[in-house]
N, C-alpha and C positions, 0 to 999 in steps of 0.2 A: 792254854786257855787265857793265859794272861795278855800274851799278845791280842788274841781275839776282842778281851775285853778291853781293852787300851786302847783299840780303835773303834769298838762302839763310841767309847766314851769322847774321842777325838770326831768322830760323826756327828754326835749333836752338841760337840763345843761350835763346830764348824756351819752346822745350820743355825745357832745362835747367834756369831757373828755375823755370818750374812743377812741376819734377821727374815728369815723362812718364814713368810706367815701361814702354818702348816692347819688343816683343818685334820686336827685329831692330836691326842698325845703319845711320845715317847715313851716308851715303859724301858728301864733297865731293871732287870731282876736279878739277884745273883745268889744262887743256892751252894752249900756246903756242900752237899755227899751224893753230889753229879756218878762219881764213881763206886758209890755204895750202892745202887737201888733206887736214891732218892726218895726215899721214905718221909725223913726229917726235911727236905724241903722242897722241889715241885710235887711231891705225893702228898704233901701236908697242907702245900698251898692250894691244892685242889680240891681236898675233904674237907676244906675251910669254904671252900666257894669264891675262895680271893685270886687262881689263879687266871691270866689270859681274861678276866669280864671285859666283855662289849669289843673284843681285842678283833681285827678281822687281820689278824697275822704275826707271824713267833719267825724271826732269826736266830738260830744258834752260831756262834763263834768259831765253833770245832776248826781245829785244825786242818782243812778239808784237801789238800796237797791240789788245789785248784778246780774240784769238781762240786757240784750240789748236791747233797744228800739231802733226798728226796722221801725215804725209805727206811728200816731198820730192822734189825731181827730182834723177835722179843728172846729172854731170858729167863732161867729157871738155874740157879746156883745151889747147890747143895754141900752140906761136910755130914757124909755117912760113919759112924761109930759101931765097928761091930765088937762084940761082948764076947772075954773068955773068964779061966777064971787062972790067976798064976800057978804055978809050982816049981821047984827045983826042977832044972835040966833032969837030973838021975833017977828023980820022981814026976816025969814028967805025963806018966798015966794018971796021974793023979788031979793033972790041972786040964783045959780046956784052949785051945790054942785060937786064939781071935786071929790069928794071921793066916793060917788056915783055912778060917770060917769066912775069912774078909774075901780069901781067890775066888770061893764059890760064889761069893755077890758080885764079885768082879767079872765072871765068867759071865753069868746071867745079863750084866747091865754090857756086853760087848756085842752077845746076841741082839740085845735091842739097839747097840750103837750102829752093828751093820746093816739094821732097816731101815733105820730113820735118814743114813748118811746114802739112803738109796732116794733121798727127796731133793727136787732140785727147784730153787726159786727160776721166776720166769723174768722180776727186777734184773736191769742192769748194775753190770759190777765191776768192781775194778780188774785190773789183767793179773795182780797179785792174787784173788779171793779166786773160790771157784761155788759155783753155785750150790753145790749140795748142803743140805743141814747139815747139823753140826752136835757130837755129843763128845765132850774132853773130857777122860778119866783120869785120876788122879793127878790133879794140877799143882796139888798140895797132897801129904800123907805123913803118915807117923805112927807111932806105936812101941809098945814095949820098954820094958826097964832094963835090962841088961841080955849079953846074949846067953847067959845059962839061967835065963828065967822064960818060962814058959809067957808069951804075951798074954794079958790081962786084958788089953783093948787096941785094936787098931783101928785107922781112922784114915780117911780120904775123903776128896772135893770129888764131888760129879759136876759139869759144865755144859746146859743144853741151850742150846742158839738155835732159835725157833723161828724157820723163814715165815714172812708175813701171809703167802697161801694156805699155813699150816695152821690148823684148829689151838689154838693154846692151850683152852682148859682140859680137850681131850691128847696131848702131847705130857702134858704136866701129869694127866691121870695114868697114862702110860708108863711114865717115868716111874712114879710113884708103886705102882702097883706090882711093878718088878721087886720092890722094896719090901713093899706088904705080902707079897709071893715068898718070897727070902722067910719073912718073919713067920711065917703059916710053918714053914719046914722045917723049923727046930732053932735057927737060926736068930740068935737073940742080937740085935740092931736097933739103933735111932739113929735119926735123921736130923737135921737142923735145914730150915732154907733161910740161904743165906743175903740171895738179893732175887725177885721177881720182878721180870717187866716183860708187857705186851707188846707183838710188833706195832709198827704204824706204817703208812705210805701215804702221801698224798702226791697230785696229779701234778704233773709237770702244767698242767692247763692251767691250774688256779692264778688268780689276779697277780699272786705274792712271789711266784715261782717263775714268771713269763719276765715280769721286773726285774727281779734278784739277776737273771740271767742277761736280760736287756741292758745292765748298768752293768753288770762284768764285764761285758763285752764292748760295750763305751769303753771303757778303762783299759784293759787288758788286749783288748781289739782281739780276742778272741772269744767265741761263746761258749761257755763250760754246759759240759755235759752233765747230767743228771744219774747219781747210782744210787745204791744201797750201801747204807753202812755195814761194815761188819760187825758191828755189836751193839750197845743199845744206846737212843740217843735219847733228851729232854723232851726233844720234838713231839714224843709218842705222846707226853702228858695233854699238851696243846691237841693234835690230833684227834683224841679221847671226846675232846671237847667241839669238836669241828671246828678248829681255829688252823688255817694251813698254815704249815710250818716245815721248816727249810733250815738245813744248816752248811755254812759256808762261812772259813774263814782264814786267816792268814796262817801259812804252818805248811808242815808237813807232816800225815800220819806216819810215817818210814819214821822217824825220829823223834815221834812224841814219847814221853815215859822214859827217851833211852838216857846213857850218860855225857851226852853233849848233845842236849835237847834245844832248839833253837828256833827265832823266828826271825826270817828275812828283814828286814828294818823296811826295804822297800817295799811287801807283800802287806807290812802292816799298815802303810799308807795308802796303796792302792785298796784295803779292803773298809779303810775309813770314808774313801771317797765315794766305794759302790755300797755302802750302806748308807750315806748321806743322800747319793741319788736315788737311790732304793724307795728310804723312805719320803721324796718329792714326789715321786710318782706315785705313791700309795696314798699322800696324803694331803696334794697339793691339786685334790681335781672336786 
């Protein structure tokens, strides 16, 4: 993201200098916990009323490995805690085993992982992704104090990527209700949600999205394709709003987050140039 932002930022040094007399303003925003949820900041600039106003367009930076993500799947994050009670291994009738009690809610949530992974978006996608939803169990886990202690509580992440054709509140209800099924059966659990967000897509047609691609292809002398991301992007917040929005930006997803994370020097210059042209067309008619 850093690259990304260092060439927004290089885009409107660059229409400065040239002295652009742009009818409309540049907005840079730049939010902390992109990868949390964004609660504390595009979720908060929105329940503020301050995000995207009078905006008729949102570029995200994302590392896009050369394509437009158009698209996103929403999310629903969870850390499930299922409840026992300790005892000694040699009195282990005595105690309540949460690791136990935890395979039964695991079993239950695998049944609903092999329905939902029976759904398939109808967005374009990369050759890496495959179109089905998505439900990841235990991405994180834990539990227990020793191995000749009966476990007290064990714990796991649920992970559901909700293609944009897919109802969310009734996917979420589903999720949940596996949970609340669990707890009806003896089954003592909570739940924590850990990050929520809804998909979004907008139209490859819109004014912002025809541009962003028209000035790639100036540059790149290739025209980039349009997909979905595979997880969840800013764009959605903009979207919510009817403000179209698009992310594309220097990088490559294959190597973001890894341990020699890197941005091309020349991908980051060509992506200051298509967002400098970008925003002439958007904002120079």
């Amino acid at each position: 993201m850093k690259g990304g932002i260092v060439a927004m930022l290089f885009a409107i040094r660059a229409l400065k200098e040239c002295g652009m007399a742009l009818k409309g303003k540049i907005v840079l925003t730049l939010v902390p916990d992109e990868e949390t949820g964004g609660a504390r900041g595009s979720g908060w600039l929105a329940r503020e009323g301050k995000l995207g106003r009078n905006g008729i367009g949102m570029l995200l930076p994302e590392p896009t490995s050369g394509v437009i993500w158009n698209a996103n799947r929403g999310a629903i994050s969870l850390r499930i805690t299922v409840l026992g009670k300790s005892a000694h291994v040699g009195l282990q009738h005595r105690g309540e085993n949460a690791f136990e009690q935890m395979l039964r809610v695991v079993e239950r949530l695998q049944e609903l992982k092999r329905d939902v992974e029976q759904h398939k978006t109808a967005h374009s996608i990369g050759a890496e992704q495959i179109r089905n939803s998505i439900l990841m169990l235990g991405g994180e886990s834990g539990g227990g104090a020793n191995f000749n202690v009966v476990p007290e509580q064990c714990w796991f992440t649920v992970d559901r990527r909700i293609n944009p054709e897919e109802d969310f509140d009734a996917e979420k209800n589903r999720l949940i209700g596996v949970l609340e099924k669990c707890r009806h059966d003896g089954i003592r659990l909570e739940w924590e949600i850990l990050q929520e967000g809804r998909a979004a897509a907008c139209s490859e047609e819109e004014k912002l999205g025809r541009m962003l691609a028209q000035s790639a292809k100036a540059i790149s002398g290739e025209a980039p394709r349009f997909e979905m991301c595979p997880g969840l992007l800013e764009i959605r917040f903009y979207a919510a709003l009817g403000v179209p929005a698009y992310a594309y930006g220097p990088g490559l997803l294959s190597v973001a987050h890894g341990p020699q994370e890197y941005v091309d020097l020349r991908k980051l210059r060509d992506c200051a140039a298509i967002y400098a042209l970008t925003a002439i067309e958007m904002l120079n008619v």
